[in-house]
C-alpha positions in Angstrom: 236.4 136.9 145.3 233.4 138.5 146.2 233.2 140.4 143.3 233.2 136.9 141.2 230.1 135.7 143.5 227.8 138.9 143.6 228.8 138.9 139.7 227.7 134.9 139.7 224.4 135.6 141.2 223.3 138.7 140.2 223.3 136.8 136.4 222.3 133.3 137.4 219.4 134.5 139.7 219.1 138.5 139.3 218.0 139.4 142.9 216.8 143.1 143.3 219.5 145.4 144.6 223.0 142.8 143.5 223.3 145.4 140.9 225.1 147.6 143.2 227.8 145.4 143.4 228.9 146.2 139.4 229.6 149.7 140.4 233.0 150.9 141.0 232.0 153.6 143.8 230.2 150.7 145.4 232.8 148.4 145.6 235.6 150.9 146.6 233.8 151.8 149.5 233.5 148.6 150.9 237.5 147.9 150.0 237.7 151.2 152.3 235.3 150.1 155.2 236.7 146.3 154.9 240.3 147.5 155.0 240.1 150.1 158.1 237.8 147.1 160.0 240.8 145.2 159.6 243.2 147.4 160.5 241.2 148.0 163.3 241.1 144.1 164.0 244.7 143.0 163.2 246.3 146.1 164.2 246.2 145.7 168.0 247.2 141.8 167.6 250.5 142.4 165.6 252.0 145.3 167.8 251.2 143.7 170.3 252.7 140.7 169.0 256.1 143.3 167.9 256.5 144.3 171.1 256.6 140.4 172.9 259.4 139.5 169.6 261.0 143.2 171.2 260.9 144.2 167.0 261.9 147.6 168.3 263.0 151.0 165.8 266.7 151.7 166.3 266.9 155.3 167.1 270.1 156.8 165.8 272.4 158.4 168.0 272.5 161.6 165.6 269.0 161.9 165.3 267.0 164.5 166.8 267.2 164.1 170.8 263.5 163.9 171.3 263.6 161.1 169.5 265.0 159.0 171.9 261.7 159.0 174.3 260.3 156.8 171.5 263.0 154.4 172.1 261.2 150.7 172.6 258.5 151.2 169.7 257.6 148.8 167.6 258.6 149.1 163.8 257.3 146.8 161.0 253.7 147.9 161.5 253.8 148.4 157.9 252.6 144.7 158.2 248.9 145.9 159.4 248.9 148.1 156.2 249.4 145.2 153.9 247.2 143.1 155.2 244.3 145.7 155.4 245.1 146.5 151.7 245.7 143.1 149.8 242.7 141.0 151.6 239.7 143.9 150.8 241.5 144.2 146.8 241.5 140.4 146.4 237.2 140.3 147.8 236.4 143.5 146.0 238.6 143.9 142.9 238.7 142.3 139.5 241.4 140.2 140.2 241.5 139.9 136.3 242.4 143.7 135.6 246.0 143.8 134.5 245.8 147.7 136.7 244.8 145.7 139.9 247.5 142.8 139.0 250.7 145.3 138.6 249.9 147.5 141.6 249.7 144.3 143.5 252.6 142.3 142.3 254.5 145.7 143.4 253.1 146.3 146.7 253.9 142.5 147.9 257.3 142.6 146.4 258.3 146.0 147.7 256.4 144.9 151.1 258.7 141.5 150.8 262.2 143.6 150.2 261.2 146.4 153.7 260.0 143.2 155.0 263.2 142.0 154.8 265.3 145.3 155.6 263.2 145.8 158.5 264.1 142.6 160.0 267.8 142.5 159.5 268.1 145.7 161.1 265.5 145.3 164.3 266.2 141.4 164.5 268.9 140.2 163.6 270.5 143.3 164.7 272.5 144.6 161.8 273.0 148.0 161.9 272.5 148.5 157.9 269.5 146.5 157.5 269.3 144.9 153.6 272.7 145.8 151.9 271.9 148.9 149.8 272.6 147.2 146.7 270.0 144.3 147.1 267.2 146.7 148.0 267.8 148.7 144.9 268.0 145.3 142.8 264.6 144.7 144.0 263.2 148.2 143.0 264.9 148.0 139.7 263.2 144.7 139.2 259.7 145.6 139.6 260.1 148.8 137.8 261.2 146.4 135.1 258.4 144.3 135.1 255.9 147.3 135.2 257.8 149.1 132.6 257.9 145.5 129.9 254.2 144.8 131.0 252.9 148.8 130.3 255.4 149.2 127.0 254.5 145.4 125.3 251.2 144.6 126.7 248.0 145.1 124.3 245.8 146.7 127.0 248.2 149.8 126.9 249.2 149.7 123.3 247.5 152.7 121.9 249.4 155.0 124.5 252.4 152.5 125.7 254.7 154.8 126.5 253.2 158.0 126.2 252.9 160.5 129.7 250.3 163.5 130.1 252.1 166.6 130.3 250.3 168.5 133.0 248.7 172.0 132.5 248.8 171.3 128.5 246.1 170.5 126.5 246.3 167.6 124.1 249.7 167.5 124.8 251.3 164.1 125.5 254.9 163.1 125.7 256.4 160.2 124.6 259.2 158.4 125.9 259.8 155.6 123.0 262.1 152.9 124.1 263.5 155.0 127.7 259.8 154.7 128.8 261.0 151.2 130.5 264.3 152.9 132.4 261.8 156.1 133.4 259.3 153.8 134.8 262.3 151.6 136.6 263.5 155.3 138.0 259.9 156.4 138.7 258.9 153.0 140.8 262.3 153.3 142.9 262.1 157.3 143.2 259.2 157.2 144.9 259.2 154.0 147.3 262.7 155.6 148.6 260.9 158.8 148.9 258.1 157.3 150.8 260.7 155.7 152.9 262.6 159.0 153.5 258.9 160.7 154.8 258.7 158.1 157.3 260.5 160.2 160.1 257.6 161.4 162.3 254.4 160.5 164.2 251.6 159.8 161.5 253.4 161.9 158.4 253.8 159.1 156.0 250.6 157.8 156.8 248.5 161.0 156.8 250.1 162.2 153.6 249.5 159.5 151.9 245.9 159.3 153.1 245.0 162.9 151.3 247.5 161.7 147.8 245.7 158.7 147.8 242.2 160.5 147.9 243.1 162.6 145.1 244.5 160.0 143.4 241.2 158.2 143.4 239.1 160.9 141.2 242.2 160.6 138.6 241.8 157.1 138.1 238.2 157.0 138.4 237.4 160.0 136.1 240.5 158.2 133.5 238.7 154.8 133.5 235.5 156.8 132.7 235.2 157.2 129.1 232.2 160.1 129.7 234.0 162.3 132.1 238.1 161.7 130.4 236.7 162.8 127.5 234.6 165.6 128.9 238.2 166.6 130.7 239.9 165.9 127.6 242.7 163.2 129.3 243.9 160.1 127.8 241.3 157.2 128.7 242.3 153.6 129.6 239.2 151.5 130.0 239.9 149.6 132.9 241.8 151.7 134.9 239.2 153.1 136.6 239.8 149.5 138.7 242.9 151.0 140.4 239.8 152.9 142.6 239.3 150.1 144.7 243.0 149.3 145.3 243.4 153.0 146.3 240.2 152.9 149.0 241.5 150.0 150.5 244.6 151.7 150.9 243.2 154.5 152.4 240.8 152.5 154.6 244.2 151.0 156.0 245.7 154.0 155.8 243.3 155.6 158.5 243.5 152.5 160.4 247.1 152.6 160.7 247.0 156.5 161.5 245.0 155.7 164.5 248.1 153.9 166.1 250.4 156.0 164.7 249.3 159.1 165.5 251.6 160.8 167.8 252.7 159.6 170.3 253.2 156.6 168.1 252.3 152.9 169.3 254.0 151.6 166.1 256.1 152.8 163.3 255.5 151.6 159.4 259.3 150.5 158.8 260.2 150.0 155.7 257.8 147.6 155.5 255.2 149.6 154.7 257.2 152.4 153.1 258.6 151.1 150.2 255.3 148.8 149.2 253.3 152.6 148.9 255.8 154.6 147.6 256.4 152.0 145.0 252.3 151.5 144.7 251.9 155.2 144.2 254.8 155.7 141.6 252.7 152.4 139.8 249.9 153.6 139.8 250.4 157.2 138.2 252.4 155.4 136.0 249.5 153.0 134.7 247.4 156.3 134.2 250.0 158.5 132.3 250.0 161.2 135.3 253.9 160.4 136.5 254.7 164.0 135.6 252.3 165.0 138.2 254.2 163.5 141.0 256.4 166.2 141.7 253.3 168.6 142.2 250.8 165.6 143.7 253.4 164.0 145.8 255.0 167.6 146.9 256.1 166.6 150.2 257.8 163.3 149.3 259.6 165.0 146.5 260.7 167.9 148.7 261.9 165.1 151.6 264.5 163.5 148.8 265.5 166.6 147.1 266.6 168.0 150.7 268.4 165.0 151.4 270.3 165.2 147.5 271.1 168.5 148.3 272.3 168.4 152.0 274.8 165.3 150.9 275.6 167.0 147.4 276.6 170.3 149.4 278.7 169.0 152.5 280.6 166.5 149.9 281.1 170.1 148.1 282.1 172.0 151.0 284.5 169.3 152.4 286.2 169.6 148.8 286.6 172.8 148.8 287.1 173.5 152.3 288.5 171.1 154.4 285.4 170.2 156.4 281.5 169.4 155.2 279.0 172.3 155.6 274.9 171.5 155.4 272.5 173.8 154.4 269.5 171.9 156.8 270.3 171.2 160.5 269.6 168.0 159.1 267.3 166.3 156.3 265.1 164.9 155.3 263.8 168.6 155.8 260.9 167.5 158.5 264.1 166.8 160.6 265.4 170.2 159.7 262.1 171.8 161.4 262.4 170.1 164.7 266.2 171.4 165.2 264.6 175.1 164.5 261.9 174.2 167.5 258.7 173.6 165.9 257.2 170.4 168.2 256.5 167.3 165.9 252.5 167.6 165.5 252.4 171.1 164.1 255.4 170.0 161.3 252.9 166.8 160.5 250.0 169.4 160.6 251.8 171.5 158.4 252.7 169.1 156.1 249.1 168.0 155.7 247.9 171.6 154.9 250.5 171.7 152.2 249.8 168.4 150.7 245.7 169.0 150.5 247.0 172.2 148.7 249.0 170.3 146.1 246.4 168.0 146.3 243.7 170.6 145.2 246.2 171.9 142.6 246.2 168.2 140.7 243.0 168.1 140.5 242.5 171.0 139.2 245.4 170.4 136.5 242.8 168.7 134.3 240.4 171.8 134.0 243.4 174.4 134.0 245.2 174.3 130.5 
């Protein structure tokens, strides 16, 4: 919106100094200062607001007991990072970019389906939330749309379904016609995954924070045809758009930390879970890094693969022997690390340290090869 009327004025009356408003940095740092003001605004307003509706997170019975201390938090605070992130995109984005249109269309509808899940569970009281089945239906259908819209559009035609393999030169791999079921596994791979990191004080949120800032020089420096082809990576005029998206998210990001820091005054829910696990599998989907995920988004990977593993092994062992057998005291893994004694802020710290450390290792992906 604003972007249209600094755009209008600038070539109608070309002030000194509306220039500014072309550039990309520009506007990306005021998504991120308009989306943590905000947060800042709305944030105190809606948990307060959760807490007089009692929209409280369930704490299960088998869960870790110093859990149960945060018994009477309000979840759905996922709701503050929407909000933070949708209004600064729509002011400061090109709300004509196809880039900024399919991250969006993703992040409401994902925010819509943990919306949902969220308030069946803490509302309406049912144990299970969304039936399994119905979540995944709306996964599978916006991993469809992205996957159609990427495969037939013309803005993506010269590399449609083509990936970067990372730490390879001039090396791309193309999927042909299973580039639309990858991207549907992609998209709901990594809003589950999301979901699944969502277990502690401020890890979801703080993880997401440092993936998100590294995933802002990848699609800045892939929308920039100077420095993609000085890094010699596939260039997509336009992408660099997904920038301002990815500062507003962080600007919310921060926000949101600041509440849900430990000890948490509100929890994300599936709410916000999904809508940035399925934005960040979108977006590094639009710029042909999804093979980077399992090295970029390190911790949410190693969250799902501990769960696979712990339910592949005790289905295994009961088999085989009678009785189930886990290799975790539980999973996801963080959980695994408070049955062993470590308190919850050093796993989150820990966690951090690792993830600016894959962080620093995708980056660096694009000199190394």
């Amino acid at each position: 919106m604003f972007y249209y009327l600094f755009e209008y004025i600038n070539k109608i009356f070309n002030p000194p100094g509306f220039d500014v408003f072309r550039f990309l940095t520009f506007r990306s740092a005021l998504a991120a200062i308009t989306a943590l003001l905000i947060s800042f605004l709305l944030g105190p307003k809606i948990i307060d607001r959760l807490k007089k509706k009692q929209v409280d997170q369930p704490i299960r019975e088998e869960g870790p007991k110093t859990h149960k201390k945060k018994d009477g938090t309000p979840t759905m605070g996922g709701l503050i990072i929407l909000f933070s992130v949708i209004i600064p995109v729509v002011l400061w984005a090109d709300m004509k970019s196809i880039f900024i249109l399919l991250v969006l269309f993703v992040t409401i509808i994902l925010g819509t389906v943990g919306f949902l899940d969220d308030y069946l569970k803490v509302v309406k009281k049912l144990p299970k939330g969304l039936i399994a089945r119905y979540k995944l239906l709306g996964q599978v259908f916006v991993g469809l749309v992205v996957g159609v819209a990427v495969y037939f559009l013309p803005e993506f035609s010269q590399y449609n379904s083509q990936t970067t393999l990372p730490f390879f030169k001039n090396l791309n791999w193309d999927f042909g016609i299973l580039f639309i079921p990858w991207v549907v596994f992609i998209i709901t791979a990594t809003s589950n995954a999301v979901n699944l990191t969502d277990g502690l004080d401020g890890l979801a949120i703080g993880i997401t924070i440092i993936v998100m800032i590294a995933l802002a020089v990848i699609t800045y420096v892939t929308g920039n045809v100077i420095y993609s082809d000085y890094l010699n990576i596939i260039y997509l005029p336009g992408s660099g758009e997904l920038t301002v998206f990815i500062a507003a998210l962080i600007g919310a990001g921060l926000g949101f930390l600041w509440f849900n820091f430990y000890p948490a005054q509100v929890f994300m829910g599936d709410t916000g879970s999904l809508a940035i696990g399925g934005a960040f599998g979108t977006m590094m989907i639009l710029v042909k890094k999804d093979l980077l995920i399992p090295i970029l988004g390190g911790i949410y990977f190693a969250e799902t693969i501990s769960v696979i593993i712990q339910r592949l092994y005790f289905k295994y062992t009961k088999k085989k022997y009678g009785e189930g057998r886990r290799i975790f005291k539980m999973a996801p893994i963080h959980h695994h690390f408070e049955q062993i004694g470590w308190d919850e802020p050093k796993i989150v710290i820990r966690f951090y340290i690792i993830t600016i450390i894959l962080a620093i290792i995708s980056v660096a992906s694009f000199k190394i090869r």
